[in-house]
C-alpha distance (Angstrom), angle and dihedral (degrees) to the residues before:
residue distance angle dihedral
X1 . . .
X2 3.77 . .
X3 3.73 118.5 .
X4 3.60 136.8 -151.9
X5 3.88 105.1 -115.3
X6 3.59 125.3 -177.5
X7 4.26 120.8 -156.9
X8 3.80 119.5 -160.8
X9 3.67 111.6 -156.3
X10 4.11 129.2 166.9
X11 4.02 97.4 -144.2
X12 3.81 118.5 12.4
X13 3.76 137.6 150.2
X14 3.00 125.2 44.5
X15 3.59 95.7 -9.0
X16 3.80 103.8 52.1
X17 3.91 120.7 -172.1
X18 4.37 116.6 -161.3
X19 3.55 90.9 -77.8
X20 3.70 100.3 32.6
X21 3.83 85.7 61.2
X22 4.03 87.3 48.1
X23 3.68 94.5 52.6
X24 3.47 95.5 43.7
X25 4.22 96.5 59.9
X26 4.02 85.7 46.1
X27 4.38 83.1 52.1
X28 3.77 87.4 49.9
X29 3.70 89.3 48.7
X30 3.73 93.4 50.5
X31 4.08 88.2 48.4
X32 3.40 96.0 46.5
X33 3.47 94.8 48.3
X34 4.01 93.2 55.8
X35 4.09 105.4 -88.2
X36 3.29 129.6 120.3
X37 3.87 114.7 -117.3
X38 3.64 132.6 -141.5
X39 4.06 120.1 -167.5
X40 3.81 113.8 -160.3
X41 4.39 101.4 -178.8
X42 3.13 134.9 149.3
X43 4.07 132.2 -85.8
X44 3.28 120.6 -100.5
X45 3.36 102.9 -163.1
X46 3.88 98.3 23.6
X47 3.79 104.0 -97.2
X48 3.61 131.5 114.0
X49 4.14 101.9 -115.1
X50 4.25 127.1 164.6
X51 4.04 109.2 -154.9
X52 3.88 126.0 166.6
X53 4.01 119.9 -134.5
X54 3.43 131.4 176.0
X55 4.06 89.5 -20.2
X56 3.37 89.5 -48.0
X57 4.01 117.5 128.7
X58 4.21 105.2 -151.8
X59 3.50 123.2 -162.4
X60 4.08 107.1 -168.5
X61 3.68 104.1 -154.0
X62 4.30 123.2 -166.5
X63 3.53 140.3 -164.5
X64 4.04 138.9 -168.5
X65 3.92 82.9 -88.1
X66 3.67 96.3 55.6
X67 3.67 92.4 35.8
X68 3.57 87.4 59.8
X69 3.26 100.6 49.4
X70 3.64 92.0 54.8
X71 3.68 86.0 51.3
X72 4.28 99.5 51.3
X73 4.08 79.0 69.1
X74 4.16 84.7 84.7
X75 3.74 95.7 28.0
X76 3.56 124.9 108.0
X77 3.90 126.7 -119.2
X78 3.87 94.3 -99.5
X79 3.62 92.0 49.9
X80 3.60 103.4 45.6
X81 3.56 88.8 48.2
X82 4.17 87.9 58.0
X83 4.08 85.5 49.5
X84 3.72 87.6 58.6
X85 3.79 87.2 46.7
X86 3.45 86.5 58.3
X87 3.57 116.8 42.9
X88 3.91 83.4 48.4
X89 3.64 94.1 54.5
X90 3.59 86.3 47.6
X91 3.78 97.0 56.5
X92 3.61 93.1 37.4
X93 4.39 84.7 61.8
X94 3.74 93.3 40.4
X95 3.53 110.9 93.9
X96 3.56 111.5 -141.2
X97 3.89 92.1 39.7
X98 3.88 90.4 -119.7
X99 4.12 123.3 130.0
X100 4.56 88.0 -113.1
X101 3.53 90.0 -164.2
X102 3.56 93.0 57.4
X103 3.88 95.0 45.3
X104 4.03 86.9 50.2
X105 3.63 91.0 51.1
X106 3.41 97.8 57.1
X107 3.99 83.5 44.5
X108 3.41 86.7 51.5
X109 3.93 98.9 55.6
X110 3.84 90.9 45.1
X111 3.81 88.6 56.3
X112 3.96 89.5 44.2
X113 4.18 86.4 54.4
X114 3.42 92.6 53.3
X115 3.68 98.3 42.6
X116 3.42 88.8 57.5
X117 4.26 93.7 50.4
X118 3.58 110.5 -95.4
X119 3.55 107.6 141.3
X120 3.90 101.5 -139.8
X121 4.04 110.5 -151.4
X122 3.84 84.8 -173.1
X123 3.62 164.6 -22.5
X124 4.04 122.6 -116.0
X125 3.88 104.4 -180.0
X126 3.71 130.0 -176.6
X127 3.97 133.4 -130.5
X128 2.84 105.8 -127.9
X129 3.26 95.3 80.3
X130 3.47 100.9 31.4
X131 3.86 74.6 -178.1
X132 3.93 83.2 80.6
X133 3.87 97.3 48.7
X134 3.91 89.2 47.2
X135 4.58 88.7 56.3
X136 3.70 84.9 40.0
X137 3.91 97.8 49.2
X138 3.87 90.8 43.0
X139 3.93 90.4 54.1
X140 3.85 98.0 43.4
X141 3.39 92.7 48.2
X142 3.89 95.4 55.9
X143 3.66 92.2 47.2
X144 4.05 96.1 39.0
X145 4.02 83.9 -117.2
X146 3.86 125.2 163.0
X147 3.73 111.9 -102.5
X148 4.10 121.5 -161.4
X149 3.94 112.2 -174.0
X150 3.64 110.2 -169.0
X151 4.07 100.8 -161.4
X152 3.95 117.9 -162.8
X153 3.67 87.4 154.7
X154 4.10 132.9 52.6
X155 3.33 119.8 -127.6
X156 4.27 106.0 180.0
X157 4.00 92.0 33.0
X158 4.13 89.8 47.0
X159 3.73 111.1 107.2
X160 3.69 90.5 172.4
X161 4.35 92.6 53.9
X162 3.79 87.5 57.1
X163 4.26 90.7 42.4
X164 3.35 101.1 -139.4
X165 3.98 136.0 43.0
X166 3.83 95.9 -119.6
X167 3.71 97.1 48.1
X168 4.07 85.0 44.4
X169 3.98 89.1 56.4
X170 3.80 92.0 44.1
X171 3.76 88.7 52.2
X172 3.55 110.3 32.4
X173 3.47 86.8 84.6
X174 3.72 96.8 66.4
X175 3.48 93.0 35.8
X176 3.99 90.7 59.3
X177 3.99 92.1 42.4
X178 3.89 86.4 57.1
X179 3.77 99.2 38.0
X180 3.69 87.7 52.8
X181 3.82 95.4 50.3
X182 3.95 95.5 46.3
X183 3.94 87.8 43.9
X184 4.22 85.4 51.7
X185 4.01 81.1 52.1
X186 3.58 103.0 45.0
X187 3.75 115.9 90.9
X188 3.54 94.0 -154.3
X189 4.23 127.5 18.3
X190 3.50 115.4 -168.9
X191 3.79 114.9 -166.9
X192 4.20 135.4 -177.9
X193 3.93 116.8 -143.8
X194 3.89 98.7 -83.2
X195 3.80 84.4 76.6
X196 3.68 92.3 49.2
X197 3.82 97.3 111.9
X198 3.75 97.7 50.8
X199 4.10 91.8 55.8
X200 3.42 86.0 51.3
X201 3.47 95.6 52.4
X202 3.51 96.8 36.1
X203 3.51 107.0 33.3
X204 4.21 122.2 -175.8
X205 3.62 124.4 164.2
X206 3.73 92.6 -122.6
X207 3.90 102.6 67.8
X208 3.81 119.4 87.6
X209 4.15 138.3 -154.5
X210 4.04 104.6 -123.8
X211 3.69 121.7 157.2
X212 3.99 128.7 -147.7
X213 3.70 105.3 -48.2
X214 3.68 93.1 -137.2
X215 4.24 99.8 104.6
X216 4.08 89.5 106.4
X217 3.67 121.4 131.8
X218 3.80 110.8 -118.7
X219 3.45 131.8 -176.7
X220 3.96 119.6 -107.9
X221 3.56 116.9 -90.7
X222 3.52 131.7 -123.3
X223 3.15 99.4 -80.3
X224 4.50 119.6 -117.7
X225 3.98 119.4 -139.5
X226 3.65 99.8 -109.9
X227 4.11 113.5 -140.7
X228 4.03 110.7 -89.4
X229 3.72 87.2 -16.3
X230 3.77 113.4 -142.3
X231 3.85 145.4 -170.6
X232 3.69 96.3 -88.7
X233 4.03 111.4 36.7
X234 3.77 111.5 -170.0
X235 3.41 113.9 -175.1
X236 4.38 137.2 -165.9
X237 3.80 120.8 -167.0
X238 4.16 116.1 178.5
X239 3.50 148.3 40.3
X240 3.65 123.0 -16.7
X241 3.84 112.9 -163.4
X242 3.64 125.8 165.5
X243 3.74 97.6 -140.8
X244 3.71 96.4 36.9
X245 3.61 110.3 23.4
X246 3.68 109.1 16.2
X247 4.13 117.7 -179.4
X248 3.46 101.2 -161.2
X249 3.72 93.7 104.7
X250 4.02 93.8 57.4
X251 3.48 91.1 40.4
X252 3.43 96.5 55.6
X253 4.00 90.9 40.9
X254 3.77 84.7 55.8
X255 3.61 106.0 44.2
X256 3.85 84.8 54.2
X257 3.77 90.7 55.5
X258 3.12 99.4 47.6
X259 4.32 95.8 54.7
X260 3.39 85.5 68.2
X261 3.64 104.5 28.8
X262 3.68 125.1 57.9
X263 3.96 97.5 -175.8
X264 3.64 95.9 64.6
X265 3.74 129.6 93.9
X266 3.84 135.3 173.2
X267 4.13 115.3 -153.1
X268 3.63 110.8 -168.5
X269 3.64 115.0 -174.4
X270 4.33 105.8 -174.4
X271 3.66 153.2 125.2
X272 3.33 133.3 -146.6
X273 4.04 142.8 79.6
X274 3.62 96.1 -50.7
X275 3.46 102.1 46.4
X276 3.90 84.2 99.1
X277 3.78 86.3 64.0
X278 4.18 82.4 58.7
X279 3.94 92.1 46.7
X280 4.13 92.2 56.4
X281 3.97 90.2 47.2
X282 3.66 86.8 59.0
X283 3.28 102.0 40.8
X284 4.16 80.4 51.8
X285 3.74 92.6 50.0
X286 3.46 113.8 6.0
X287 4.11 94.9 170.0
X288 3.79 91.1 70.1
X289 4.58 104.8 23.5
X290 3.76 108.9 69.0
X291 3.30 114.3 -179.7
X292 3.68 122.1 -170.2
X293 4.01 101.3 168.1
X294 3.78 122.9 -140.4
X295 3.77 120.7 -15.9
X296 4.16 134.2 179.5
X297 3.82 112.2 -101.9
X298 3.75 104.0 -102.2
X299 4.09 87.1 53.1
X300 3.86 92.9 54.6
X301 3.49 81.9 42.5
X302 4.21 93.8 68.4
X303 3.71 86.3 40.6
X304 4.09 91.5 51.9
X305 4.14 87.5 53.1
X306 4.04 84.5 53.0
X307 3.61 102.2 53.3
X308 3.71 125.1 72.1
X309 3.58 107.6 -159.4
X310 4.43 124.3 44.6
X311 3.40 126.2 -148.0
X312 3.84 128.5 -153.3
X313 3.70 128.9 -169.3
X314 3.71 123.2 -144.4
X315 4.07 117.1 -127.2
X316 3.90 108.6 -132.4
X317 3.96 83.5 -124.4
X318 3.52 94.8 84.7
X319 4.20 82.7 -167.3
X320 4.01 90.5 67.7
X321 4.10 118.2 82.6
X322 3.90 116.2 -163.1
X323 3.16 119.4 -126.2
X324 3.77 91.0 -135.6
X325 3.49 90.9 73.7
X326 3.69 90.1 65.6
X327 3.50 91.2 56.1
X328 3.45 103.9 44.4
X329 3.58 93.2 55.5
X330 3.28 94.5 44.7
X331 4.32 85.9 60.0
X332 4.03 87.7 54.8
X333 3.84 90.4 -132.9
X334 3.70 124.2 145.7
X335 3.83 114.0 -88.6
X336 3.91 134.8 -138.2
X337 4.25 105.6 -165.5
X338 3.65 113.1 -175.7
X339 3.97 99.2 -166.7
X340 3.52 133.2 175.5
X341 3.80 104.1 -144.6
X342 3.60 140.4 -3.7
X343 3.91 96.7 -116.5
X344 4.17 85.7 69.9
X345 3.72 109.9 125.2
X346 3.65 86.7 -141.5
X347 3.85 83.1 55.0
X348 3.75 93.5 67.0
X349 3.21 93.6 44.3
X350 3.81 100.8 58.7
X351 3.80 88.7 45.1
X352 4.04 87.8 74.2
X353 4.10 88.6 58.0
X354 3.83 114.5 82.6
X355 3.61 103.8 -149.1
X356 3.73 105.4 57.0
X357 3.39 138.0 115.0
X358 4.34 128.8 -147.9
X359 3.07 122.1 -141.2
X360 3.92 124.3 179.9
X361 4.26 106.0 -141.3
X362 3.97 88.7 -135.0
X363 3.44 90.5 57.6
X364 3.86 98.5 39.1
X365 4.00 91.1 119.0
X366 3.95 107.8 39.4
X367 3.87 80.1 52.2
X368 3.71 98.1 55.3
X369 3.82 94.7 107.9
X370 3.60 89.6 49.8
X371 3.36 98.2 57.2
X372 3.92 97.5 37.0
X373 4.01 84.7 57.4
X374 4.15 95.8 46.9
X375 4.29 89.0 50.2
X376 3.81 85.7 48.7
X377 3.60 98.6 43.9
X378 4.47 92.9 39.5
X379 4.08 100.0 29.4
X380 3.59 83.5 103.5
X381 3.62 106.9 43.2
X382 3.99 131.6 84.8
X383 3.66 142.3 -172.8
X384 3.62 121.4 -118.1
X385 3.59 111.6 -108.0
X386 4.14 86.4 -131.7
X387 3.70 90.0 55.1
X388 4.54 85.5 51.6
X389 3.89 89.9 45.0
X390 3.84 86.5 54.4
X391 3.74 100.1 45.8
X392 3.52 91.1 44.3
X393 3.46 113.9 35.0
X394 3.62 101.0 141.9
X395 3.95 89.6 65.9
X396 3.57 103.1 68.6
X397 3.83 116.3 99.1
X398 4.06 87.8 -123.3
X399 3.43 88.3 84.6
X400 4.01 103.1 62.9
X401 3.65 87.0 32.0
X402 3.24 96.9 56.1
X403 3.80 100.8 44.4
X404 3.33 92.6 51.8
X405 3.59 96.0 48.6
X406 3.61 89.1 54.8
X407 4.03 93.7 54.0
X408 3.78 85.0 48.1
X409 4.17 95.8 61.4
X410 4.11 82.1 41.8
X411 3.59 82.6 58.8
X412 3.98 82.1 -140.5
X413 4.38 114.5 161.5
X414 3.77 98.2 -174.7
């Protein structure tokens, strides 16, 4: 039987965030498995738009928020810095900490699909936003619909969603009265590690361990030119953050390489605060540091099948798992990890791959030799996808699909 099943991402085709990129295997799942998939994301540019990809139906919902960020674009410095003001304020008053308009929009679109027929079998919303899960909750419980959050981010734990730690302890309660009620809704939670120490406080037989969804065997890109290609082609896709995901330690690995070695290049393709740091190594040593800034998925894709060698950053929250990681094991490639201590999540995760190599961020550039050595002797080398699929079969999107398909022909709610 196929079922009408609606996804609610925050940034989706063609510009996918972490999540977006999760949700949108588990959406190829459900399509290739026979269902018919709905995609309610986010606008990018602030416009309500419907496209079709990959038999995918998406619905691009807005709100003031995004519609004003679409509009600082043509705003001058004074005036952007008053939106800021603004929207801050506004979260700061609000009291679960969650952009309402955004949450009602995606409310909003649910109650325009089913106005106009569409029988909706369920709702699978993503946190990040919790904004989603809140417009999906609210609709599923008015029709007595099955809901299936999948949560790789907290919401009631996250100091950092609520900005500062006194607003987080006047909200958390709210945010755990709600996150309790949804969860008592849901017929199915799925969870990643980060939420660990909720489940095991508050345990309930219908929440379930997954992992990043993002173990699928793809076929090779296109491959990109990379800049003044070399023997050795190292490459860094993601954030760069200097209190989160700082790159000084592969930078300074690098750079060391490459005075000795001319065959050696790093291409980092990021955003974020740090990516300053990035722009000064190059400018320092421009024949190994390429910098090529922020690119859309399918480009960094190209450039991925170009490079030999893929390097992950650690977070300093040793509780948060990339995403990349997923996805770069998932490619078989040989992997540089520059981790900050062996307790990371991420950390335990990498151990299960064969063909990576650990490398503690303090001691980045007394181990530059070592590492120059391990790309030269494992550029060449990759992991059979069967071997990936084994080790990490609790990352494939079958696994949420699956379940809930199952509770679906049950015809169980919650």
């Amino acid at each position: 039987m196929a079922y009408n099943i609606v996804l609610i991402a925050g940034s989706y085709y063609p510009n996918f965030s972490a999540t977006g990129n999760c949700i949108y295997q588990i959406a190829r799942c459900y399509v290739n498995k026979g269902h018919n998939v709905y995609m309610l994301s986010e606008s990018p540019d602030g416009r309500e738009t419907t496209v079709e990809h990959e038999g995918q139906k998406i619905y691009r919902v807005t709100s003031k928020r995004l519609k004003d960020l679409e509009k600082r674009k043509s705003y001058g410095k004074f005036r952007i810095i008053l939106n800021k003001v603004y929207w801050a304020l506004v979260k700061l008053f609000t009291p679960s900490g969650m952009e309402e308009g955004l949450a009602d929009a995606f409310y909003n679109k649910l109650e325009e699909l089913h106005a106009q027929g569409l029988k909706i079998d369920c709702v699978v919303p993503c946190c990040m936003p919790v904004e989603g899960v809140k417009g999906g909750y609210r609709f599923c419980s008015k029709y007595n619909i099955p809901l299936f959050p999948l949560l790789y981010d907290r919401y009631s734990d996250n100091r950092d969603f609520f900005r500062f730690t006194w607003t987080h302890k006047l909200k958390k309660g709210y945010a755990e009265k709600y996150e309790k009620k949804m969860f008592d809704y849901s017929s199915m939670v799925y969870y990643i590690d980060n939420w660990k120490p909720y489940f095991e406080k508050f345990k309930r037989d219908n929440a379930l361990r997954v992992e990043h969804p993002l173990v699928v065997k793809k076929p090779l890109a296109e491959p990109l030119p990379l800049k003044d290609a070399a023997k050795i082609n190292a490459i860094y896709q993601g954030e760069i953050n200097h209190q989160m995901r700082p790159p000084q330690a592969m930078l300074t690995a690098f750079s060391k390489i490459g005075k000795t070695d001319p065959d050696v290049r790093l291409h980092i393709f990021a955003r974020g605060n740090g990516v300053e740091d990035v722009e000064k190594a190059q400018a320092a040593d421009p024949n190994v540091i390429k910098f090529y800034g922020k690119v859309g998925k399918a480009e960094a894709d190209g450039y991925y099948a170009s490079a030999n060698i893929q390097i992950i950053l650690a977070n300093r929250d040793k509780e948060i798992v990339s995403s990349k990681i997923f996805e770069s094991v998932a490619s078989g490639y040989p992997i540089v990890y520059f981790y900050f201590s062996e307790d990371e999540l991420s950390y335990g995760l990498l151990k299960k791959y064969p063909l990576v190599l650990f490398v503690r961020q303090d001691k980045a550039e007394e181990e530059a030799d070592k590492i120059r050595e391990w790309m030269y002797a494992n550029c060449e080398k990759r992991v059979d996808f069967d071997i990936v699929g084994k080790a990490y079969d609790d990352a494939t999107p079958d696994m949420v699909v699956d379940t809930s398909i199952d509770i679906l022909d049950k015809g169980k709610r919650g």
